[in-house]
C-alpha positions as CSV (number, residue, x, y, z in Angstrom):
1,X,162.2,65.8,149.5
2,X,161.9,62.5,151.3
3,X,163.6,63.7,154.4
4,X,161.2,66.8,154.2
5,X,157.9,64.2,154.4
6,X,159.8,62.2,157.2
7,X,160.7,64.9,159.1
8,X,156.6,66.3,158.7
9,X,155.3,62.1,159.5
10,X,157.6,62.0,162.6
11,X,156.2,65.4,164.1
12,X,152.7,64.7,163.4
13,X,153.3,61.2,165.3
14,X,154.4,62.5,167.9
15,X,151.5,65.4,168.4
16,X,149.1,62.1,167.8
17,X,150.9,60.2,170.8
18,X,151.1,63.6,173.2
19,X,147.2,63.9,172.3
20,X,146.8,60.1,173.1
21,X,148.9,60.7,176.7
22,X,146.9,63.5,177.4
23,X,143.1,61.6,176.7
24,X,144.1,58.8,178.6
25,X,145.3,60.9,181.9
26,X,142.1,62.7,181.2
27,X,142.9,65.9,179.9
28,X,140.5,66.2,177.1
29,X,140.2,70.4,177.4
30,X,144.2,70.0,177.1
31,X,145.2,67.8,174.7
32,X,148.3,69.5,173.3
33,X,150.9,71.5,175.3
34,X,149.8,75.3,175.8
35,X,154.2,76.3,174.0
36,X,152.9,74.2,170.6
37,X,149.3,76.4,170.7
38,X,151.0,79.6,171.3
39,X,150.8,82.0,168.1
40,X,148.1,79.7,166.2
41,X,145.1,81.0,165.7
42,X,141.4,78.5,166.0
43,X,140.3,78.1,162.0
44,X,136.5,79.7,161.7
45,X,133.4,77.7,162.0
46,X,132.1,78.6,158.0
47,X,129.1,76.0,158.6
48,X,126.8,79.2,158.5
49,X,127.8,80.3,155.1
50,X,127.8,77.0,153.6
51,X,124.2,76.4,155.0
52,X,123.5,79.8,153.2
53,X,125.4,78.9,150.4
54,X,123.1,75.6,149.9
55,X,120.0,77.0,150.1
56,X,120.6,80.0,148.0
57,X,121.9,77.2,145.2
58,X,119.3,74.8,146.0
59,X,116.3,77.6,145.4
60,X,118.2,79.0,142.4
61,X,118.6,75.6,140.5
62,X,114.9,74.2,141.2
63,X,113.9,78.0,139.7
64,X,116.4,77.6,137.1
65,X,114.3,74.0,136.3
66,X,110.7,75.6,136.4
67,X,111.9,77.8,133.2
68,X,112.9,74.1,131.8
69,X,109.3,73.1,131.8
70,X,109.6,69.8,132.9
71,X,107.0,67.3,134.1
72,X,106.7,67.3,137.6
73,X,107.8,64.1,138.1
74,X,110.9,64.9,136.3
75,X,111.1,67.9,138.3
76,X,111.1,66.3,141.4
77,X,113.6,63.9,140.5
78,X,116.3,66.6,138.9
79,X,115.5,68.6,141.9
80,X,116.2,66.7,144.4
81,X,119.7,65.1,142.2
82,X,120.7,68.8,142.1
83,X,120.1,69.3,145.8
84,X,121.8,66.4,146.8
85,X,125.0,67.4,144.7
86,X,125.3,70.4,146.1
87,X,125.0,69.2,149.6
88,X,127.9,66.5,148.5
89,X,129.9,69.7,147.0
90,X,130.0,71.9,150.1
91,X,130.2,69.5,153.1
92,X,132.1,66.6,151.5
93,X,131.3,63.3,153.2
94,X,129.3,65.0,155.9
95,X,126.9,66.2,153.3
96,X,124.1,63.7,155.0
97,X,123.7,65.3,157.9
98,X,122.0,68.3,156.4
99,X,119.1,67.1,155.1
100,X,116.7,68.9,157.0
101,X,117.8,71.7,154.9
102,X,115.4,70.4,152.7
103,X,112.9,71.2,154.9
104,X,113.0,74.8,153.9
105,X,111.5,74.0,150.3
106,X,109.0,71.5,151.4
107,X,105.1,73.0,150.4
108,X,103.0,74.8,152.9
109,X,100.3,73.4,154.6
C-alpha cells in the first residue's frame, strides 16, 4: 500500500516540476505535455448550478422561517446564519466570494 502512495507522490511531483519548467520558459497555455492530456476530458464548470442551487435554498429557508413567526430581528439574524451556511456548504472555502448573491433578496425600492 505504501509503495502504491509513493509511486502516486513521485508522479504528481514530477507533473508539479514539468508545470514549474513550463511557467518559467513561459508556456502558461502549455503547461503539461499534449501525450499526458491526450484521452482526458476538462471537468465541467457546475458554478451555474450551484449559484441556482443557493438561491433556490436561500429563498426556501427564509420562507420556511416566515411560517416560524419570528421577530424580525430574529429573522434577520437566522436568515442571514442560514444563508451564510449554505454558501459555506456549496463553495467550500470560496463561499465569500458570492455574497452578492444576497443581492437578489435585498427589498425593493
Amino acid at each position: 500500500m505504501h509503495l502504491i502512495v509513493l509511486g502516486a507522490l513521485s508522479e504528481i511531483a514530477g507533473l508539479v516540476a514539468t508545470i514549474a519548467e513550463q511557467y518559467v520558459d513561459g508556456c502558461i497555455g502549455a503547461l503539461l505535455p499534449k501525450p499526458l492530456l491526450e484521452g482526458k476530458k476538462p471537468v465541467r464548470d457546475r458554478e451555474l448550478l450551484r449559484v441556482a442551487a443557493a438561491v433556490v435554498l436561500i429563498a426556501g429557508g427564509v420562507v420556511g422561517l416566515a411560517f416560524l413567526g419570528l421577530p424580525d430581528v430574529a429573522m434577520a439574524a437566522v436568515g442571514t446564519a442560514w444563508s451564510v451556511l449554505i454558501l459555506m456548504a456549496l463553495f467550500g472555502s470560496n463561499w465569500a466570494s458570492h455574497l452578492p448573491i444576497f443581492e437578489l433578496f435585498k427589498p425593493g425600492p
